[in-house]
VEXDREN-2710 file (C-alpha; in Angstrom, 1 decimal):
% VEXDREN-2710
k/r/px/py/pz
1/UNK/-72.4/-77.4/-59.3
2/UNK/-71.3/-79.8/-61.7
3/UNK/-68.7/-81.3/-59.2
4/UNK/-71.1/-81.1/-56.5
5/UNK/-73.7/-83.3/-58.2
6/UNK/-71.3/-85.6/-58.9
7/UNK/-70.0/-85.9/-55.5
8/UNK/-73.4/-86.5/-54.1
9/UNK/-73.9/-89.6/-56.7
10/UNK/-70.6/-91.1/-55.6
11/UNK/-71.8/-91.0/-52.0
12/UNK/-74.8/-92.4/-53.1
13/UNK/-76.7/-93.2/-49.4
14/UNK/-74.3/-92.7/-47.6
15/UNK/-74.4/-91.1/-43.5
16/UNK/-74.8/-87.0/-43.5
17/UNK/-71.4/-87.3/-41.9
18/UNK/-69.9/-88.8/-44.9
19/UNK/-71.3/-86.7/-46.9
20/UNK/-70.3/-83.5/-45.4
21/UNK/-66.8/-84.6/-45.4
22/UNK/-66.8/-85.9/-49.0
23/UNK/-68.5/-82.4/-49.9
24/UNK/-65.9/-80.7/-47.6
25/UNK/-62.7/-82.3/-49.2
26/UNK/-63.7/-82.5/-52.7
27/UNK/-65.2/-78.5/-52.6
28/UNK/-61.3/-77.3/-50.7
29/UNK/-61.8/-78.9/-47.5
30/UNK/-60.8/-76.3/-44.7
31/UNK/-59.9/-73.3/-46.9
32/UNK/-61.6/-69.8/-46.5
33/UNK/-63.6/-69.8/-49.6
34/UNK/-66.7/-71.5/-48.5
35/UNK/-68.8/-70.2/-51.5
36/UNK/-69.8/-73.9/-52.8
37/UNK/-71.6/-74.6/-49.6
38/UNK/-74.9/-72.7/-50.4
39/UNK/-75.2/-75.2/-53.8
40/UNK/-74.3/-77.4/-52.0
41/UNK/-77.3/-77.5/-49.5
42/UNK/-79.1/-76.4/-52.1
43/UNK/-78.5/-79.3/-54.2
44/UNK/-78.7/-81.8/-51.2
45/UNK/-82.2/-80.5/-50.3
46/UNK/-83.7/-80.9/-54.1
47/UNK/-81.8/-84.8/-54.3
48/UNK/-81.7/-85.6/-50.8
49/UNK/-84.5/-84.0/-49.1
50/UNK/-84.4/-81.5/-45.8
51/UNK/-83.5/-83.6/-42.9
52/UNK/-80.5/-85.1/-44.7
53/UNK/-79.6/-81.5/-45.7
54/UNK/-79.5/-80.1/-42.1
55/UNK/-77.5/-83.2/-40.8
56/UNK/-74.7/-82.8/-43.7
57/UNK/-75.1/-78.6/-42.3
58/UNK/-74.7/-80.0/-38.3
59/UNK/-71.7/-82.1/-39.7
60/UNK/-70.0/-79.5/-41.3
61/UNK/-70.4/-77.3/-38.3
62/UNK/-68.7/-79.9/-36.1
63/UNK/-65.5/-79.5/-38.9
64/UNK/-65.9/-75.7/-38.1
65/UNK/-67.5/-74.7/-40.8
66/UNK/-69.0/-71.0/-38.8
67/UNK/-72.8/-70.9/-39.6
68/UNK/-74.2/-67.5/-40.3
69/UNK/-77.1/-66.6/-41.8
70/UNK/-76.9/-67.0/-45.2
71/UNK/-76.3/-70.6/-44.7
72/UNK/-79.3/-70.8/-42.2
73/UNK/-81.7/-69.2/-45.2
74/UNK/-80.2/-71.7/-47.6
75/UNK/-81.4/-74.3/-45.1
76/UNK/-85.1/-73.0/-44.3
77/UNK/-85.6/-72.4/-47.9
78/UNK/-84.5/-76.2/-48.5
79/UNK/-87.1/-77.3/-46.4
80/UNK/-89.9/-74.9/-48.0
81/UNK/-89.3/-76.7/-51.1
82/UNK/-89.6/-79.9/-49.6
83/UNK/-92.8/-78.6/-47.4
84/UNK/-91.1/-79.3/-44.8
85/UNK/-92.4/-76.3/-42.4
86/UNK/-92.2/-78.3/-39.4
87/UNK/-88.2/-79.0/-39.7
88/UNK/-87.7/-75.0/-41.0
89/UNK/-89.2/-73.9/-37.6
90/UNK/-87.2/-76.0/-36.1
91/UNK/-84.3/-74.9/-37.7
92/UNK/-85.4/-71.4/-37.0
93/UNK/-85.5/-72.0/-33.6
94/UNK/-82.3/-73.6/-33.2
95/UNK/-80.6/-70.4/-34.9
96/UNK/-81.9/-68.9/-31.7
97/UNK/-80.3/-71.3/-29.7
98/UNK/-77.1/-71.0/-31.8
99/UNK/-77.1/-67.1/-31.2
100/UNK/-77.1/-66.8/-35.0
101/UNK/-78.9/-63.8/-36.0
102/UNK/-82.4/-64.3/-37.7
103/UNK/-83.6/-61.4/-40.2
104/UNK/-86.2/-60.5/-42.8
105/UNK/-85.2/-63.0/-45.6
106/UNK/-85.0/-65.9/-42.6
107/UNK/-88.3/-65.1/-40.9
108/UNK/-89.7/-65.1/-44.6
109/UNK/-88.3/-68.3/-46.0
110/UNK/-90.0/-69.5/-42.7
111/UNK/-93.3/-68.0/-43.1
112/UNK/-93.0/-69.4/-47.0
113/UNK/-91.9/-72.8/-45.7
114/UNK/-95.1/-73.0/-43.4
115/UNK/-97.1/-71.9/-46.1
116/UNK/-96.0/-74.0/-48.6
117/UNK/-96.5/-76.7/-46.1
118/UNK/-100.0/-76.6/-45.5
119/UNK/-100.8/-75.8/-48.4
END
């Protein structure tokens, strides 16, 4: 967590590309252990708010980085922190689109996102 925190302040405001790539290299870059990318989002959400948090996501898809749905929770539940409800139905819809498969902890992090939202 420590290095991802760091990484973020280096990048400072820099694109949701950038960022994703910075993320990418400094956190192994292409290997097969992808674990860091859930703090990662995580992090980027609480520092960098929701939107910012699903570009950096769409940017890392675009280096191949396969979405599935813990990923797609990480990012809903990012933007039911920030009450954000409008962008996690979005999101949820576009896991649709993406054929990525929606389940119980997705459709809740929605339902909490809304929640939290109009709260």
């Amino acid at each position: 967590l420590r290095d991802i925190q760091s990484e973020l302040k280096r990048c400072g405001e820099a694109k949701p590309d950038t960022v994703a790539l910075a993320l990418s290299r400094r956190m192994g870059g292409c290997s097969k252990d992808i674990s860091w990318t859930l703090p990662a989002l995580q992090e980027l959400g609480r520092t960098n708010g929701c939107v910012t948090a699903m570009s950096v996501l769409d940017a890392w898809r675009q280096q191949r980085l396969e979405m599935d749905v813990f990923l797609a929770s990480a990012i809903i539940n990012v933007c039911r922190k920030a009450s954000a409800w409008v962008q996690a139905l979005q999101f949820l819809r576009k896991m649709g689109d993406d054929c990525v498969e929606r389940d119980t902890i997705t459709y809740s992090a929605a339902v909490s996102a809304c929640e939290k939202g109009m709260a």
